[in-house]
C-alpha positions in Angstrom: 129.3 16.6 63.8 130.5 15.2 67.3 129.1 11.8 67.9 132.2 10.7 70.0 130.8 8.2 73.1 130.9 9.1 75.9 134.3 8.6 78.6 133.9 5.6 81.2 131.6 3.8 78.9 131.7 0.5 81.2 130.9 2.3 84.4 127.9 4.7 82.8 125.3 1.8 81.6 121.5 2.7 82.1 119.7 0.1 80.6 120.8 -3.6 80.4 118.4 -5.9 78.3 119.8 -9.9 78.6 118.1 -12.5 76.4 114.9 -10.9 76.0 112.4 -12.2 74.1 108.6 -11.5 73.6 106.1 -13.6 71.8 102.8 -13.9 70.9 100.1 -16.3 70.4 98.3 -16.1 66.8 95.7 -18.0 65.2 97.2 -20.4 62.6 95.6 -19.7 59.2 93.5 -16.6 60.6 91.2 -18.6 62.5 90.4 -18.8 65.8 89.2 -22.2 66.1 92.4 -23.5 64.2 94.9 -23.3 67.5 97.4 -20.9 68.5 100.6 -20.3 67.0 104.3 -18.8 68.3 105.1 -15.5 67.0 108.6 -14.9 68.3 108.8 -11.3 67.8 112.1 -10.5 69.6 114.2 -13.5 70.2 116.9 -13.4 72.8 118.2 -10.1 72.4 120.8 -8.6 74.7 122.4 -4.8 74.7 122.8 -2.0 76.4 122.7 1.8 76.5 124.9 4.1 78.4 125.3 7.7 79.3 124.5 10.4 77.3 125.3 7.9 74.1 122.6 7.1 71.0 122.2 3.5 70.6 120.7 3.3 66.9 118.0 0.1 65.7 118.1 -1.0 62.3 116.8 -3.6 60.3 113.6 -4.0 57.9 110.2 -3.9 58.3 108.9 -6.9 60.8 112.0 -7.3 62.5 110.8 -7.0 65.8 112.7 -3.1 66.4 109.4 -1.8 67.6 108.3 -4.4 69.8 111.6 -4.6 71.1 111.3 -0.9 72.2 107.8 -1.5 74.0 108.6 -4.4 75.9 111.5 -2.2 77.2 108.7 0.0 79.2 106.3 -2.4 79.6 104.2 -2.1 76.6 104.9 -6.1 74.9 104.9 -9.1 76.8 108.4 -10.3 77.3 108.4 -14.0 77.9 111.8 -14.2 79.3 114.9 -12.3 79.8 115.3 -8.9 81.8 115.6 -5.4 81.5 118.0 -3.5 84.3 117.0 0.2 85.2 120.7 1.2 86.4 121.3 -2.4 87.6 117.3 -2.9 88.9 115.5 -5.8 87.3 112.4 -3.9 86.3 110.6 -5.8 83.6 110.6 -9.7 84.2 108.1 -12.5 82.9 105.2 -12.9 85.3 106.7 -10.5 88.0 104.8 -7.3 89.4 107.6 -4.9 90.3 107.1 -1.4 90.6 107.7 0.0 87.2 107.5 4.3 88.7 110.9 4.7 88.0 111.6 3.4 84.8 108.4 5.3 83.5 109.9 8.1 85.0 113.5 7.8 83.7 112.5 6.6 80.2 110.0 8.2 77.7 108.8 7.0 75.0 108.8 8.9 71.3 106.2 7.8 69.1 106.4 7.0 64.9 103.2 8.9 64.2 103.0 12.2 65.5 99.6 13.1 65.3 98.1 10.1 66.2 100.4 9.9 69.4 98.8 13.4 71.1 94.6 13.7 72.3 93.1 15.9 69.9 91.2 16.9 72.7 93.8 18.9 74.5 95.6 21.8 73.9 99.4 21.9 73.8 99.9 23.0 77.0 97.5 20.2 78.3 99.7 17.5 76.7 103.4 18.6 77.6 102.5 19.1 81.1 100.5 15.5 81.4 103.9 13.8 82.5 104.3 16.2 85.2 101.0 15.1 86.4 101.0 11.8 85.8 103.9 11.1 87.8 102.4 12.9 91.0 105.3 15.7 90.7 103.8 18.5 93.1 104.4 21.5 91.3 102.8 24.8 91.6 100.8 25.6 88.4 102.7 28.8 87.5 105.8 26.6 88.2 104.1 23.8 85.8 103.2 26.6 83.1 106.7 28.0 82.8 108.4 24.6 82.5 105.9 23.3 79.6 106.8 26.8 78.1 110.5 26.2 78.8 110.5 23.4 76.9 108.5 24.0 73.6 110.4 26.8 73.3 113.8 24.2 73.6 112.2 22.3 70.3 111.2 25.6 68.4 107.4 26.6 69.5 106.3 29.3 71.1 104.0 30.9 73.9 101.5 31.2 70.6 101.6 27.7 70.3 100.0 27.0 73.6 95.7 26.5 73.7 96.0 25.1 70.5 95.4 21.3 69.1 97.0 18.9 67.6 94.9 19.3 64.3 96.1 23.1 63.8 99.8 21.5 63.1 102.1 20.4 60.9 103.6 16.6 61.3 107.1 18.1 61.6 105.2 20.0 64.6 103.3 17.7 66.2 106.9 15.4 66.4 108.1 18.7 68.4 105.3 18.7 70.4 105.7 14.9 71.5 109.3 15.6 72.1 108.9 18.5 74.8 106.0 15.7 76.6 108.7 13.4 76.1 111.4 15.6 77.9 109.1 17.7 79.9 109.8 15.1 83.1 113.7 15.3 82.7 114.0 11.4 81.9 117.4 10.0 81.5 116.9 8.0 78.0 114.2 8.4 75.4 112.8 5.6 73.3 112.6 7.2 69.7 110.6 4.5 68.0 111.1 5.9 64.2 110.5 9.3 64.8 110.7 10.6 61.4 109.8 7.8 59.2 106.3 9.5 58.5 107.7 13.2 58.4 108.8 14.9 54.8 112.0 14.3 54.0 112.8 18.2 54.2 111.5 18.1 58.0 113.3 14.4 58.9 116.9 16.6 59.1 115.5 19.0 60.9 114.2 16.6 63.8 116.8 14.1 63.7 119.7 17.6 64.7 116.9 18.8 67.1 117.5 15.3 68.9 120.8 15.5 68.6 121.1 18.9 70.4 118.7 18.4 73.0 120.8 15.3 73.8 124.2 17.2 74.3 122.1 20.0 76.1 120.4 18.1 78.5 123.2 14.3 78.5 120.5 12.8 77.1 120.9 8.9 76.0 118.9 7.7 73.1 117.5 4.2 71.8 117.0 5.4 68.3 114.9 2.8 66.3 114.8 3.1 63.0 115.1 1.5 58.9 116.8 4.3 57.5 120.3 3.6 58.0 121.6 6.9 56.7 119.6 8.7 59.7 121.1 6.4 61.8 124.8 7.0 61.0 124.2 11.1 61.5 122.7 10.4 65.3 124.4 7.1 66.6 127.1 6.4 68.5 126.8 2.8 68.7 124.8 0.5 66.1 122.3 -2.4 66.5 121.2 -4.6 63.4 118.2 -6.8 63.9 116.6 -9.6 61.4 113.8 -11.7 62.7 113.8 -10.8 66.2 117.7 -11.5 66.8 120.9 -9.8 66.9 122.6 -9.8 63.6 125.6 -7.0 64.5 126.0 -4.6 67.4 129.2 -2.3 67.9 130.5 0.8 67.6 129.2 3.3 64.4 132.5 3.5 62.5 133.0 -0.3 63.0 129.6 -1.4 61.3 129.4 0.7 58.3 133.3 1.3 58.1 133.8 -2.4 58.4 130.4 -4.7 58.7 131.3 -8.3 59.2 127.2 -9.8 58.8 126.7 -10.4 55.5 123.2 -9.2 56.3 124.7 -5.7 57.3 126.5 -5.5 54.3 123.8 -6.0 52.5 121.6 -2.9 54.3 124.7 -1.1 53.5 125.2 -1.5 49.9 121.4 -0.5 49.4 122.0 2.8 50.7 122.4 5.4 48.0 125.5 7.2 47.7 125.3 11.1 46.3 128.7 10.8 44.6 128.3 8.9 41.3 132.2 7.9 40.8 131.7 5.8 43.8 128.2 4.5 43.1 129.3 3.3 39.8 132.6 1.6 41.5 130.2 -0.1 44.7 129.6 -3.6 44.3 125.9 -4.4 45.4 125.2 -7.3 47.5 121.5 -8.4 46.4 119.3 -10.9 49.0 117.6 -14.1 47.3 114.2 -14.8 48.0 111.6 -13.1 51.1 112.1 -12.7 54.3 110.9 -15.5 56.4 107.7 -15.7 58.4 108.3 -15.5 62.3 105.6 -18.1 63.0 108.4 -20.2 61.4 111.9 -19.4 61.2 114.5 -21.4 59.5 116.6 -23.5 61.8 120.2 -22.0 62.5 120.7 -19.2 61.8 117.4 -16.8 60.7 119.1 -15.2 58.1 120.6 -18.1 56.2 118.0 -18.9 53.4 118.7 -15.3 52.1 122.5 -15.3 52.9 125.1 -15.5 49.8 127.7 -17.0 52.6 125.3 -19.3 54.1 127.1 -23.3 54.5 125.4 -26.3 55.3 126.4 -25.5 58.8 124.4 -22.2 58.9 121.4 -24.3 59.3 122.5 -26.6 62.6 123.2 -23.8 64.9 122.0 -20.4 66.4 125.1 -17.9 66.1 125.4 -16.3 68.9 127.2 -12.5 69.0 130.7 -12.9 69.5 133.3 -10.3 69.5 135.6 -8.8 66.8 137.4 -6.2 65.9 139.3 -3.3 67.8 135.7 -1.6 68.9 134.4 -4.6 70.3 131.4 -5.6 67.5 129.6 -8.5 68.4 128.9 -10.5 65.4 126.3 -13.2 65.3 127.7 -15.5 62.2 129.7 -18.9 62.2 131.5 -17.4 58.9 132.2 -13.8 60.5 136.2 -14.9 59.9 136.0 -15.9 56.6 133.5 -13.6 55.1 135.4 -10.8 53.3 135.0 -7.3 55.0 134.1 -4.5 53.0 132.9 -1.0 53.1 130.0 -0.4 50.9 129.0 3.6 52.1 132.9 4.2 51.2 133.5 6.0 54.6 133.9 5.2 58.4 
């Protein structure tokens, strides 16, 4: 499996996001008369996403990975913060820029696949609505063999055609929204846990179908997802979230080879390993107590009240990423030197 990053990395970014965050106003205690309260959803996160690389999102449920995506193309609020389309501001707080050329560049991959195409149109219909939506003028016969073209690239067929969604599989229908995803030639695609809701026989299958579209066609990938084992087979590059912010970002070998957040080592050592010599030998980290509420996050750092490293200090500051290691990981702990570093998949 070749998941080596691309050459030039510096010089090949596509999308910049600097100290985004997005937030939204909730009723406190479910009422509406009762006042609004912050939901910080994504809080100050900055990364980027180069060439023909796959930049994987991990972290658990509520972690603001999702929203994250969305606000990317438009689709959350962001509150502050930026997102640069090959160095273009394109989504800003209150600013109405002209967003035809991200939409273009960057598709979007949806979690459910049924749910994700109208049951009212036919295959055909839905691969070739980018082209149209986009005001491409293209001959039909031109737009008929591309849509064709391209479900044949994620293994359907002519056959597949003037039928609906309903007359498929889920492990189809995640084919189908790939070719609409691709159909437009974009640049990056937005995979917001493609397979979390697919059979675990079919999840393999999509997750190498991505991987060779993306070396057929340069493709880069934002790869969002809480399974960190489908992660490791597609990225090149890892990105581990917990309420809203930036635990550990860096290179794939680096963060499960070597993760320096305790809260990464943690994911880590809750992966199952198939070899039970060295499941027996693994020392499991476990998390005290619930994750926290994002209408109210502990002071410092958010991942402190379930952190087995956390000091008194932990809870007067924000960490902020900084660099270590020979790959560049940005870390976001005060302890990140003193914190011992181990390997908890047993591989790099």
């Amino acid at each position: 499996m070749n998941t080596t990053p691309p050459a030039n990395q510096d010089a090949a970014t596509l999308l910049r996001v600097d100290n985004l965050k997005v937030q939204f106003g909730v009723p406190r205690g479910g009422f509406p008369w009762s006042g609004k309260a912050t939901l910080r959803a994504v809080d100050g996160v900055s990364f980027n996403v180069r060439r023909g690389e796959t930049v994987g999102l991990v972290g658990e449920s509520g972690c603001g990975k999702s929203t994250l995506a969305r606000a990317i193309i438009g689709l959350a609020p962001v509150a502050s913060g930026s997102v640069r389309w090959l160095g273009d501001e394109t989504v800003l707080p209150g600013a109405h820029r002209d967003t035809s050329r991200l939409r273009r560049d960057v598709q979007m991959i949806f979690q459910d696949p049924l749910a994700s195409l109208d049951p009212r149109m036919t295959i055909e219909q839905i691969v070739a609505e980018p082209l149209m939506t986009h005001g491409q003028n293209i001959a039909r016969a031109d737009v008929q063999r591309r849509v064709l073209t391209m479900l044949e690239r994620v293994g359907l067929n002519a056959q597949h055609l003037r039928r609906y969604p309903h007359e498929f599989s889920g492990g189809q229908c995640q084919r189908v929204g790939i070719a609409r995803a691709l159909i437009g030639e974009p640049q990056l695609v937005i995979c917001d846990e493609p397979v979390s809701a697919l059979d675990v026989s079919i999840q393999a299958q999509i997750v190498n179908l991505l991987r060779d579209l993306q070396r057929e066609l340069s493709l880069s990938l934002l790869f969002v997802a809480h399974d960190l084992a489908v992660v490791k087979a597609i990225s090149h590059r890892v990105l581990v979230m917990y309420l809203g912010r930036v635990m550990e970002f860096g290179d794939k070998r680096e963060v499960y080879g070597t993760p320096r957040h305790p809260y990464t080592r943690a994911l880590l050592s809750a992966v199952p390993v198939p070899d039970p010599v060295v499941e027996r030998a693994r020392r499991h980290l476990l998390l005290r107590g619930e994750i926290a509420s994002p209408l109210s996050p502990p002071s410092g750092c958010a991942f402190r009240t379930r952190c087995p490293d956390a000091i008194d200090a932990c809870a007067r500051e924000i960490p902020q990423p900084v660099t270590h290691g020979a790959k560049a990981t940005r870390v976001a702990c005060i302890r990140v030197g003193d914190v011992a570093k181990e390997a908890p998949l047993g591989n790099r």
